[in-house]
C-alpha positions, 0 to 999 in steps of 0.5 A: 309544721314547716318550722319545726321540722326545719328545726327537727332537720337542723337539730339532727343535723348539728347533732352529726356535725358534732358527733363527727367532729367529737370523733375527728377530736378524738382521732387527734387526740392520739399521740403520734409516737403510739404504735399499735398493738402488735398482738392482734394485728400484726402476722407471726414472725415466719419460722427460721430456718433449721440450723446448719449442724457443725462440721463433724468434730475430731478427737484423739481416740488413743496414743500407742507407743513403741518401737516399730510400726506397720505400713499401717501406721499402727505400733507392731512392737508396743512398749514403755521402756526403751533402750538408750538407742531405740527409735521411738514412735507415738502412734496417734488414732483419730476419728472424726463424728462424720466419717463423711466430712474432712475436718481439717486440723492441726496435729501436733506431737511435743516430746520432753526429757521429764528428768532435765525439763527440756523439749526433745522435739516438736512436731506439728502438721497440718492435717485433713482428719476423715472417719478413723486414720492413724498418724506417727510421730518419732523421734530418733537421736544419733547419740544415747538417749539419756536415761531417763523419764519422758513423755509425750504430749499429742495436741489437736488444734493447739490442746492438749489430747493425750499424754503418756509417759515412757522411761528410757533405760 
């Protein structure tokens, strides 16, 4: 019995010997450039973190024409008809969405004779805009104004924010 079991033992031996190569085989057979499945096996990316929000934005709330203006820069004497000598004043409100934050800016006021096409003045500052403030803007001229249609541009950050028109007579 000797014989057969030798037999027996060497059978289950070539047995595993090919099973173990078969799977070795098999091993190797899988291309070198296949990645695994990331579905399973990989963790979850970590979440991002929240996004800063924007610094607070500015905007025109309104343009006020006039005349005379208070220590408060808003216009005491508010019209759209001048005489050929007035001073004339654009009042400019701002307002920022965080009263909190300092927006700086770029202010600008362009001022134009609607009649001859031409630029009277133009006047940009750079500003630091923060909850509601108001700015002035005014032109002057030592001769006449001549009679006319004019109007007044207000540019915030290089665009247009507000325009109004106003007559000289």
């Amino acid at each position: 019995m000797k014989p057969v079991r030798l037999i027996q033992v060497s059978a289950i031996a070539l047995v595993a010997v090919i099973a173990i190569a078969g799977c070795k085989k098999r091993e190797a057979e899988v291309p070198a450039t296949t990645t695994p499945s990331t579905t399973a096996t990989m963790p979850a990316p970590a979440p991002l973190p929240p996004a800063t929000p924007a610094p607070a934005g500015a905007q025109v709330v309104s343009v006020d024409l006039g005349s005379a203006a208070g220590t408060d820069m808003k216009i005491t004497a508010p019209k759209t008809t001048f005489g050929t000598k007035d001073k004339i004043i654009a009042a400019v409100t701002t307002r920022t969405a965080d009263a909190a934050v300092a927006v700086p800016s770029k202010l600008a006021a362009k001022w134009s004779h609607l009649d001859s096409n031409q630029v009277v003045n133009e006047e940009a500052r750079d500003v630091s805009l923060q909850g509601d403030q108001v700015f002035d803007f005014e032109i002057t001229n030592s001769n006449p104004w001549p009679a006319g249609k004019y109007k007044v541009e207000v540019m915030l950050d290089g665009n247009v924010a507000q325009t109004r028109e106003f007559d000289v007579k």
